[in-house]
C-alpha positions as CSV (number, residue, x, y, z in Angstrom):
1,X,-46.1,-38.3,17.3
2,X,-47.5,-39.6,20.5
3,X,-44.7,-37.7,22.4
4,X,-45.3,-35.0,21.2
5,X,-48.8,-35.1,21.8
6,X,-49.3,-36.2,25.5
7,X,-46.2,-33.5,26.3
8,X,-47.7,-31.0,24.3
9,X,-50.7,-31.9,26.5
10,X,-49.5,-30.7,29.4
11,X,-46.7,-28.0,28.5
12,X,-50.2,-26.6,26.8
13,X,-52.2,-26.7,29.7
14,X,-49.2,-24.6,31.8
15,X,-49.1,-22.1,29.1
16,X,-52.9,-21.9,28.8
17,X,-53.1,-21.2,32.8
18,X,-50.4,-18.4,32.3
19,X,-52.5,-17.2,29.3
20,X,-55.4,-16.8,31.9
21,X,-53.4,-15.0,34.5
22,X,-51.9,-13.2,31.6
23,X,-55.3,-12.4,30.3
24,X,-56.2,-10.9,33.6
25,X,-53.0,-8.5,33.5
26,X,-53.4,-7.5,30.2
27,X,-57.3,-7.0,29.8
28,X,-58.1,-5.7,33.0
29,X,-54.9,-4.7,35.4
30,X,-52.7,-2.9,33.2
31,X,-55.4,-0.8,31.3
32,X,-57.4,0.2,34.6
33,X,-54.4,0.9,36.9
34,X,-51.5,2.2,34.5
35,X,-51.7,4.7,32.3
36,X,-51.7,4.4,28.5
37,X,-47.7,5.2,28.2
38,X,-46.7,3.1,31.5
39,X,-48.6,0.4,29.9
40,X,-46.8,1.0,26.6
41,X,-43.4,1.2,28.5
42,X,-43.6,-2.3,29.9
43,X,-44.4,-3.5,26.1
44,X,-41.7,-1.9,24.3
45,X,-39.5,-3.4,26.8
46,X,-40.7,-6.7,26.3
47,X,-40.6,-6.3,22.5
48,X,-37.1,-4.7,22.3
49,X,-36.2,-8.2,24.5
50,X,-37.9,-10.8,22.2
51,X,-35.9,-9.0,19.0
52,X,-32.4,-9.2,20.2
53,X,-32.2,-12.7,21.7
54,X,-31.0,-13.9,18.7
55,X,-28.7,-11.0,18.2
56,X,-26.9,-12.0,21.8
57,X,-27.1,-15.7,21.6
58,X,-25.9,-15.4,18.0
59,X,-28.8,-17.9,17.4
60,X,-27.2,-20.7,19.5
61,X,-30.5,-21.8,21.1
62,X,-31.1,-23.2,17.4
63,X,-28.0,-24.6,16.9
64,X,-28.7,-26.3,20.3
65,X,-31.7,-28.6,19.0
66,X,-29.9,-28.7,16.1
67,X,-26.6,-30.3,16.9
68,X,-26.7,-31.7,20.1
69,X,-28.1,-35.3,19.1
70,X,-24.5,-35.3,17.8
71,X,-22.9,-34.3,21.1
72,X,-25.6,-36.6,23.3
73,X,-24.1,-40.0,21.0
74,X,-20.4,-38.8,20.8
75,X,-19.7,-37.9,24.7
76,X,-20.1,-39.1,27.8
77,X,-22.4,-35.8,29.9
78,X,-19.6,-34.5,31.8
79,X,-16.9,-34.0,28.7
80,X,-20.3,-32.5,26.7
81,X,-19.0,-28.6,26.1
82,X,-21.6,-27.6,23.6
83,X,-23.2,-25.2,26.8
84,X,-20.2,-24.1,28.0
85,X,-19.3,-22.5,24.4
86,X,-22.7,-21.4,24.2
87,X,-23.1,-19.9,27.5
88,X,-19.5,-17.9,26.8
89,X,-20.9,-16.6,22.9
90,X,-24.0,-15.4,24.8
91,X,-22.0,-13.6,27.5
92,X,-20.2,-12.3,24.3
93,X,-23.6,-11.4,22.7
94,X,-25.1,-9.3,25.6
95,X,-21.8,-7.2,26.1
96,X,-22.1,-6.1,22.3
97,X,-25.7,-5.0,22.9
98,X,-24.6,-3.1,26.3
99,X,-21.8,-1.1,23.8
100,X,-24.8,-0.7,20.9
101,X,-27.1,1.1,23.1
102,X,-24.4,3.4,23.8
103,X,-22.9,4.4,20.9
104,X,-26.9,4.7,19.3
105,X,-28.1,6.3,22.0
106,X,-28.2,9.8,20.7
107,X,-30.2,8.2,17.9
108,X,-32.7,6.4,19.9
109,X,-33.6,9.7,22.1
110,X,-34.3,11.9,18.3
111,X,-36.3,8.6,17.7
112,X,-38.3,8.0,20.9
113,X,-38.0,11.5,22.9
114,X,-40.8,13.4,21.1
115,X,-43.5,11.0,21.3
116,X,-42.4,8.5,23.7
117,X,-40.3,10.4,26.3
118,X,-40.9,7.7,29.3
119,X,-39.1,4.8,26.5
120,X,-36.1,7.3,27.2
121,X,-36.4,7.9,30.7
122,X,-36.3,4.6,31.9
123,X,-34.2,3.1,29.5
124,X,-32.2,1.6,31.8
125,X,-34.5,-1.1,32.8
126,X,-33.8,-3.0,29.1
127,X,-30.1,-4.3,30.5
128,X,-31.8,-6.9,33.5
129,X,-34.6,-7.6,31.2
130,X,-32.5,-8.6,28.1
131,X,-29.7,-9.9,30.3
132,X,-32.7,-11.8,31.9
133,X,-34.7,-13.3,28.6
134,X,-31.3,-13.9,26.7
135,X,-30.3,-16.4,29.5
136,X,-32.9,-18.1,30.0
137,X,-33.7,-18.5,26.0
138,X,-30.6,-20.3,26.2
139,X,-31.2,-22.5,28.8
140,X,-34.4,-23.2,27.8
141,X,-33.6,-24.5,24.3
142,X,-31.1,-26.9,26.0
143,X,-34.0,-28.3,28.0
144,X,-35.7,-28.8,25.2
145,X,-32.9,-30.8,23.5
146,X,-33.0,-33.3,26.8
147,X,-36.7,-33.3,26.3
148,X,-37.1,-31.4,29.4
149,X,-39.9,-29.3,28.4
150,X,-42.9,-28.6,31.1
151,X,-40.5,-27.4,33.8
152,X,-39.4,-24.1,31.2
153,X,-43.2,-23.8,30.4
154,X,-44.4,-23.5,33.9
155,X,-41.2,-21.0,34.2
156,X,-41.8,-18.8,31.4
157,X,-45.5,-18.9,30.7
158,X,-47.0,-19.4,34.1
159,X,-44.6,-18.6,37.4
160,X,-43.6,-15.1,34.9
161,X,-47.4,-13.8,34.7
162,X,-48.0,-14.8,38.4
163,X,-45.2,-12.8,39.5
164,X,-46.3,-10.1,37.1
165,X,-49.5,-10.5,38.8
166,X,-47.7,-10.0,42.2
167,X,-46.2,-6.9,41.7
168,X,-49.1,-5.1,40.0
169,X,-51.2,-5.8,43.4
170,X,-48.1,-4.3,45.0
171,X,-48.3,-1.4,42.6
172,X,-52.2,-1.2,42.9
173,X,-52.4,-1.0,46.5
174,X,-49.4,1.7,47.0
175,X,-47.0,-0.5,48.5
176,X,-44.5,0.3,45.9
177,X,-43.5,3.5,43.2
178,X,-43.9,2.8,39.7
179,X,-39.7,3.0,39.8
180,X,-40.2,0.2,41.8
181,X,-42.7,-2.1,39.5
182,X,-40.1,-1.1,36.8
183,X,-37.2,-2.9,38.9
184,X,-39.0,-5.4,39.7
185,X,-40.7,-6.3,36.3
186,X,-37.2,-6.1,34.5
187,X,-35.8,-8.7,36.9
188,X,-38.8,-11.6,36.2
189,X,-36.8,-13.3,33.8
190,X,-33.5,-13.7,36.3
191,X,-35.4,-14.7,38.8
192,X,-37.2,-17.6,36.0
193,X,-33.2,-18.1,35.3
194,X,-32.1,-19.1,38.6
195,X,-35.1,-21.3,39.0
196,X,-34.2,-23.1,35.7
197,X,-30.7,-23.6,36.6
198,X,-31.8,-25.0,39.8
199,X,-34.1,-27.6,38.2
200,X,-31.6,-28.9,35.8
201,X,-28.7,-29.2,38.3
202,X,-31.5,-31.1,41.0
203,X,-32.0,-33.4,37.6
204,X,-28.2,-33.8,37.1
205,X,-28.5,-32.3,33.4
206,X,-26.1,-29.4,34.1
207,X,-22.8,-29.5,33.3
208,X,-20.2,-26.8,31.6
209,X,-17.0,-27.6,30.1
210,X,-14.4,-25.7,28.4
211,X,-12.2,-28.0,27.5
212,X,-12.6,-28.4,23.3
213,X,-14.0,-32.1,22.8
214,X,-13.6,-33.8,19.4
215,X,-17.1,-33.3,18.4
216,X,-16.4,-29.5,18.8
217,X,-13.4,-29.9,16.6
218,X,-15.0,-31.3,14.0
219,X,-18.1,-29.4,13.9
220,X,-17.6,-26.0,15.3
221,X,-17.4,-24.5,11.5
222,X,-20.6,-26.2,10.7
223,X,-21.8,-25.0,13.8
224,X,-20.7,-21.4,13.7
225,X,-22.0,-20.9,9.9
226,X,-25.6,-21.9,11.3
227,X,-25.8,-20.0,14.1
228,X,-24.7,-16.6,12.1
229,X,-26.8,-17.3,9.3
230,X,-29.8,-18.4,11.7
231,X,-29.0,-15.3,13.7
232,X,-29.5,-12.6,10.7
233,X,-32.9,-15.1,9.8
234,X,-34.3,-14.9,13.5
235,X,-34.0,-11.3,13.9
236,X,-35.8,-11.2,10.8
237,X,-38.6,-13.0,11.8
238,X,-39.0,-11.4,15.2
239,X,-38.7,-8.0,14.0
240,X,-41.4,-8.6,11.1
241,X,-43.5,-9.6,14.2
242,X,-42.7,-7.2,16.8
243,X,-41.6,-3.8,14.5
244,X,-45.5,-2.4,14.5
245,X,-45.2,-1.7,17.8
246,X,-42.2,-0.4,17.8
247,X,-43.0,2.1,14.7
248,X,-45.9,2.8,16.2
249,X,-44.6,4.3,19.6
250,X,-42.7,6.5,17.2
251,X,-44.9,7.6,15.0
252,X,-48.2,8.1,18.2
253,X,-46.6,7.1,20.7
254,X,-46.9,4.9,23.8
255,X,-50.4,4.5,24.4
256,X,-51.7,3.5,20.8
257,X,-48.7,0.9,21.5
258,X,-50.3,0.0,24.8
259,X,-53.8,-0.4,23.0
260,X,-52.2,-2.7,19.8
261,X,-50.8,-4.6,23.0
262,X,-54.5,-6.0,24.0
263,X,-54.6,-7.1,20.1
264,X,-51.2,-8.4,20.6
265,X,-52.2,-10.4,23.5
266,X,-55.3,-12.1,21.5
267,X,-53.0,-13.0,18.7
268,X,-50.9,-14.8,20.3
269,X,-53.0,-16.8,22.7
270,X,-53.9,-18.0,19.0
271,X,-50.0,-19.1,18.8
272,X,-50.3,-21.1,22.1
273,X,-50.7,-24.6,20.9
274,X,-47.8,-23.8,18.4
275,X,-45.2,-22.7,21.1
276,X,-45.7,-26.0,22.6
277,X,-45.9,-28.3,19.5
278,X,-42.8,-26.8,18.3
279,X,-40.8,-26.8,21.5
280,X,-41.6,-30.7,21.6
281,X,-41.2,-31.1,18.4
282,X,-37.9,-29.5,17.2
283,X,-35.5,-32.3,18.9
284,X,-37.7,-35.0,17.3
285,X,-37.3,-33.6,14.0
286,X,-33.4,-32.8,14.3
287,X,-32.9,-36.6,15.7
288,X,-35.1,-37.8,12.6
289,X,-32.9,-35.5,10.1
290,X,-30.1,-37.7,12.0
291,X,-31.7,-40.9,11.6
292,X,-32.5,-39.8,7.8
293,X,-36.4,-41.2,8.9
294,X,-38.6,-38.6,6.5
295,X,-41.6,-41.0,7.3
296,X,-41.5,-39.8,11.1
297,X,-40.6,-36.2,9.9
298,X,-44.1,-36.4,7.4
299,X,-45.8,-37.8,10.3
300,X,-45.0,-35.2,12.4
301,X,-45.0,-32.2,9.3
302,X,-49.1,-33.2,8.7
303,X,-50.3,-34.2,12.3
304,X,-48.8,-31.0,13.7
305,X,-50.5,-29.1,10.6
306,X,-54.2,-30.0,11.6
307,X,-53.4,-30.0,15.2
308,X,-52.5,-26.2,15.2
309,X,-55.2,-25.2,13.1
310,X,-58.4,-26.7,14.6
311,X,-56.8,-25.1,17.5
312,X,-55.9,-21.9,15.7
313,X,-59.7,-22.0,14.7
314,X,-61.2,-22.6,17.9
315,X,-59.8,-19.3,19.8
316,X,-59.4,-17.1,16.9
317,X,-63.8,-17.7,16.2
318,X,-63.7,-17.6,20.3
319,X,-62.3,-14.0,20.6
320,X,-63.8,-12.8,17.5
321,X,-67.6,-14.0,18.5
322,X,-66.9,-12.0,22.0
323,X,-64.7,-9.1,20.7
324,X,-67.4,-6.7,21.7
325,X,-67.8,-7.8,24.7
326,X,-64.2,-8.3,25.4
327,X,-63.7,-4.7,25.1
328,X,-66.7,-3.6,27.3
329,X,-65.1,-4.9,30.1
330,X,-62.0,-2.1,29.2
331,X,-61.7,1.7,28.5
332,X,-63.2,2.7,25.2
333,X,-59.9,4.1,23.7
334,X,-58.6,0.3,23.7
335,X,-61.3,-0.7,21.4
336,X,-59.6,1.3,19.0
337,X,-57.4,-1.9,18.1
338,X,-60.5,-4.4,17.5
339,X,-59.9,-4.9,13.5
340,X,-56.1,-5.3,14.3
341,X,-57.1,-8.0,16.3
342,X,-59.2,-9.5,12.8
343,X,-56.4,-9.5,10.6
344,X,-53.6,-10.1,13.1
345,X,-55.7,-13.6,14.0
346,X,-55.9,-14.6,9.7
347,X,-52.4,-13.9,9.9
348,X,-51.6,-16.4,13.2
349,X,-54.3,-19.0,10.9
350,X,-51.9,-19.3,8.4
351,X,-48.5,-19.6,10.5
352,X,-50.1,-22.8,12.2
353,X,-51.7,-24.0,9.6
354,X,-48.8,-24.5,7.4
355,X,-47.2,-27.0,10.6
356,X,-44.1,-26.7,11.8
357,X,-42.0,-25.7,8.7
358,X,-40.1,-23.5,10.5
359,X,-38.4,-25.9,12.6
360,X,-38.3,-28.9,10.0
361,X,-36.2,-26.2,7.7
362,X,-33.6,-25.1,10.5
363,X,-32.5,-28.6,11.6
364,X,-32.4,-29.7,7.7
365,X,-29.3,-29.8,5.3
366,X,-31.1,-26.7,3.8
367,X,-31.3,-25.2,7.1
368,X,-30.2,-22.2,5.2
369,X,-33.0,-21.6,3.1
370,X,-34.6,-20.3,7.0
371,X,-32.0,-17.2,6.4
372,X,-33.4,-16.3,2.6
373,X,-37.0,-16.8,3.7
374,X,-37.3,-14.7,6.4
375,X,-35.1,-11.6,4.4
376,X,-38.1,-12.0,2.5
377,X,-40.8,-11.8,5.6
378,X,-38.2,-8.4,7.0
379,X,-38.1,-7.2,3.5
380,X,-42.4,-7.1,3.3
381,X,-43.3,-6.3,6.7
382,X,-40.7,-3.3,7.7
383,X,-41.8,-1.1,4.8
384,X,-45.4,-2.5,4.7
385,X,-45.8,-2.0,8.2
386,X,-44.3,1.8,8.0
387,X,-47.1,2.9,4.9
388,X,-49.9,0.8,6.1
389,X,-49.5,2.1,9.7
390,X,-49.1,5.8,8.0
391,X,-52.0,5.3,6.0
392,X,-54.6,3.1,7.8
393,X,-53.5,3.7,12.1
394,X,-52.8,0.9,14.3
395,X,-55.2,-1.6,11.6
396,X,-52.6,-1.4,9.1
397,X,-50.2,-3.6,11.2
398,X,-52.7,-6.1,10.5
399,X,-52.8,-5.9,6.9
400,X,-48.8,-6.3,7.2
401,X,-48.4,-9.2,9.1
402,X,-51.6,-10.8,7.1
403,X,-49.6,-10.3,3.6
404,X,-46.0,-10.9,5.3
405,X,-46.8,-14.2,6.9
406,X,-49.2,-15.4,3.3
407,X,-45.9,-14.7,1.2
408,X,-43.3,-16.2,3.4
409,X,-45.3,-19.4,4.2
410,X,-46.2,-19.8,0.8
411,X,-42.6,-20.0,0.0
412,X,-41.9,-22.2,2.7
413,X,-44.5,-24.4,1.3
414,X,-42.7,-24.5,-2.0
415,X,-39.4,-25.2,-1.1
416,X,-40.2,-28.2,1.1
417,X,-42.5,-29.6,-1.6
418,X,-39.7,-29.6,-3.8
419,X,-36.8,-30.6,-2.1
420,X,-38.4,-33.4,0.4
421,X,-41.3,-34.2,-1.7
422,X,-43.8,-33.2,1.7
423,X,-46.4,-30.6,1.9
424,X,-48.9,-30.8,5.7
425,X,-52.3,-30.7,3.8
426,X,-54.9,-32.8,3.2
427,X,-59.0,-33.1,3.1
428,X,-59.1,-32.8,6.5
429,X,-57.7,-29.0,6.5
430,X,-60.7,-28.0,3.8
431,X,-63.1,-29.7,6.4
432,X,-61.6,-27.9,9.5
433,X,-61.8,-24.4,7.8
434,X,-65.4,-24.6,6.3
435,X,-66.5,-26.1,9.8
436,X,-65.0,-23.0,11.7
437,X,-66.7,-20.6,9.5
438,X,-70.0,-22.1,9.4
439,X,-70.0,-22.6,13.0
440,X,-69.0,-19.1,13.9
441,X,-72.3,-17.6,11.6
442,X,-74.7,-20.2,13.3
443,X,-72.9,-18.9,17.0
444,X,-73.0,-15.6,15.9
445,X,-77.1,-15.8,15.6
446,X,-77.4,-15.9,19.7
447,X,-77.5,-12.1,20.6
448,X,-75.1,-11.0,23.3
449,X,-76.6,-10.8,26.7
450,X,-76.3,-8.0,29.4
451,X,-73.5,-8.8,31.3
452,X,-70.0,-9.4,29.1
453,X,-68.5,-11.5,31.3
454,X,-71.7,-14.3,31.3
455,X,-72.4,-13.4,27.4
456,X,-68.3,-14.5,27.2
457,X,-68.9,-17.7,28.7
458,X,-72.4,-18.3,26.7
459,X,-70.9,-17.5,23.5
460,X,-67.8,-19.3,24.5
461,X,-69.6,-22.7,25.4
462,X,-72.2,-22.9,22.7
463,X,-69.2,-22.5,20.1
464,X,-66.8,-25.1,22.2
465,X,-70.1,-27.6,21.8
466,X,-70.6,-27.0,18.5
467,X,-66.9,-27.0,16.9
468,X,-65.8,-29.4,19.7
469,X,-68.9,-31.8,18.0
470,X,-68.2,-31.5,14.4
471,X,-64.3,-32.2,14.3
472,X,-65.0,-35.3,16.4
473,X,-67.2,-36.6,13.8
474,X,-66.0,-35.8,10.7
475,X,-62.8,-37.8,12.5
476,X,-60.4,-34.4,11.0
477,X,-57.3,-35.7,13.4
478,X,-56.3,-38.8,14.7
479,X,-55.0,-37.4,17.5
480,X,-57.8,-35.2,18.9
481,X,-60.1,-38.6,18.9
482,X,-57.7,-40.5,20.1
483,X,-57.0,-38.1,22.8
484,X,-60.5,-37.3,24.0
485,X,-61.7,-41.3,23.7
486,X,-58.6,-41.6,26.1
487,X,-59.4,-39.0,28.4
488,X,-62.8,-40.6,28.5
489,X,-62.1,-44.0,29.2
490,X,-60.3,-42.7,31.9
491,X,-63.1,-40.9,33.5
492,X,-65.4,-43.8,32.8
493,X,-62.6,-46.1,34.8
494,X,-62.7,-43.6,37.7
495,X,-66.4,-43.3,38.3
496,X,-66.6,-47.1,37.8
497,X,-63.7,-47.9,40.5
498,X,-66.2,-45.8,42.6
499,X,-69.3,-47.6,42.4
């Protein structure tokens, strides 16, 4: 786990710093400078991208971490073709979903064209953005399998929000049409792209071959039953995630979609620790499947359990203890979203609470267990989200994804209890949880101050002190001591060499 830990370290800060630049753009650029349906536009977009990655890389990013320990022992680098099939399936994948939008686009206008006319009129942009965030996806989940994982970090989470950044000060100041932020927003993720592809040829880790090895020949039907079935249980997954939106620019259009966006936001700077845990993790786990070592996948099942939920914890309490003042510092109408925000955080909770059980499935024998789970999560949250939205507004995309992602962990749970015999809790998980909680009431008691931004960092640091204080000494991970002793004793060695 000590891998894991020091790289999640560091991918963690790189995402964290994007989160703050993202923060910025999403809190305070895009809801003072664009309106409510250009901000909604550049969501949509970015949600209709995450949902069919899997659909154009047919889910090969997961066969990736999955099989290439087998390719990395069988074959020397140069005669490895595991990319070069993948790279020719995604070019495959992409050209299907050019030909879909097509032939459905008489459908998508009746859907969109009433309530979300500008979806329609710039349409267009989608085919760099997907073509964009399908590529890289790809690329990415092979640097992860060569444990390259800081450089597509900085990439995606960081250099992308800077650049976003950069072109909404363009936009801000008149320098360029909003035709013109639309080009150049769909384009972040080639530009990311090239810059990946240049890293791992300067680190010699990019090679393509064609030529059908003997590990291909032996494996491709294993290979190509995974990546199908994973496909079908991927899409699943992001679309229970990412449909609210989507059904909500239908039913209200794009600006309740640009104010569940700020809610979006908060949720998933929740989800940051887990993005890098699991990017570390995944090729650990599939090497350990290899290995058959299920005391180094329990190790890693429990420690990444209490790792992501002190940290869920810690910025779900942080944003709710400031969510007033959060949205002071934006128009009133985006405060609209503030419960969604609630029940969307419970909902993140019990994703990273339940550790990385996602990943220890799809690189298992029973990796296909990840397809009949997440027909379950699709099957909840698509009709739950469609009623609850219809009854309760923009909330009730909260009380989906709360239920949805109770249910389908639960039977994740289940199912690894009883076919590996491993479950992530333990005492330490009761003391994290009541310690959040109790924490949050005693916070809660200091009244918020004039200014939001100083009664942000007041709030902030009094509940950092306090939660920071009480995990460290009811010892609830090994790691997080360990970590900040470390960090410690490096300090004190600094200020020492000094003197």
């Amino acid at each position: 786990m000590g891998v894991v830990k020091h790289q999640s370290l560091r991918s963690s800060v790189l995402i964290y710093l994007g989160f703050a630049i993202g923060g910025i753009n999403t809190l305070l650029l895009f809801p003072v400078f664009f309106s409510g349906d250009q901000f909604g536009l550049t969501r949509i977009i970015g949600d209709i991208g995450v949902i069919v990655v899997p659909f154009c890389t047919f889910s090969t990013g997961l066969m990736i971490n999955r099989f290439y320990p087998y390719y990395a022992y069988h074959l020397p680098e140069k005669k490895n073709d595991l990319m070069g099939w993948v790279v020719i399936a995604t070019l495959i994948g992409l050209a299907l979903f050019f030909v879909g939008t097509v032939v459905f686009k008489d459908l998508i206008v009746r859907k969109y064209v009433t309530k979300s006319p500008l979806l329609i009129e710039y349409f267009y942009f989608l085919y760099p953005f997907v073509t964009g965030i399908v590529l890289f996806s790809v690329f990415e989940s092979y640097s992860w399998s060569r444990h390259e994982t800081v450089a597509p970090n900085f990439l995606k989470e960081l250099l992308i929000r800077i650049m976003t950044s950069a072109i909404i000060g363009l936009y801000v100041f008149k320098l360029i049409s909003f035709i013109v932020f639309m080009w150049l927003f769909s384009l972040l993720y080639i530009i990311a792209l090239v810059l990946l592809l240049f890293y791992l040829w300067r680190k010699d880790l990019l090679y393509f071959s064609i030529r059908v090895s003997s590990v291909t020949s032996r494996l491709y039907k294993r290979m190509m039953i995974y990546a199908f079935s994973l496909t079908s249980a991927t899409i699943f997954n992001l679309l229970s995630q990412n449909i609210g939106a989507l059904i909500i620019a239908s039913i209200s259009g794009l600006d309740e979609a640009a104010y569940m966006t700020i809610a979006t936001y908060m949720a998933q700077l929740i989800q940051v620790p887990q993005r890098s845990i699991s990017s570390i993790a995944t090729p650990i786990i599939a090497q350990s499947w290899k290995d058959k070592n299920m005391a180094k996948i329990d190790e890693i099942y429990k420690k990444s359990s209490i790792l992501q939920l002190v940290a869920a914890l810690f910025i779900f309490w942080e944003i709710w203890l400031n969510i007033d003042d959060i949205y002071r510092i934006m128009p009133h109408a985006y405060s609209s979203a503030k419960y969604l925000v609630f029940f969307m955080g419970v909902a993140k909770i019990i994703d990273m609470g339940t550790g990385v059980n996602q990943q220890l499935l799809a690189t298992s024998r029973f990796w296909r267990f990840d397809l009949t789970s997440a027909t379950v999560l699709v099957i909840l949250s698509i009709p739950l989200n469609y009623f609850l939205i219809k009854k309760y507004g923009m909330v009730g995309s909260g009380y989906s994804m709360m239920i949805s992602q109770f249910v389908f962990n639960g039977i994740r749970l289940l199912f690894i209890r009883k076919r590996f015999g491993l479950q992530p809790f333990s005492i330490n998980t009761l003391k994290a949880v009541v310690a959040s909680v109790a924490i949050y009431y005693i916070s809660s008691l200091l009244p918020p101050l004039g200014n939001p931004f100083i009664s942000i960092v007041v709030h902030g640091l009094l509940f950092l002190v306090l939660f920071g204080g009480a995990i460290l000494l009811m010892q609830v991970s090994e790691d997080i001591n360990h970590t900040v002793a470390a960090t410690l004793r490096k300090a004190g060695n600094k200020v020492f060499r000094r003197k």
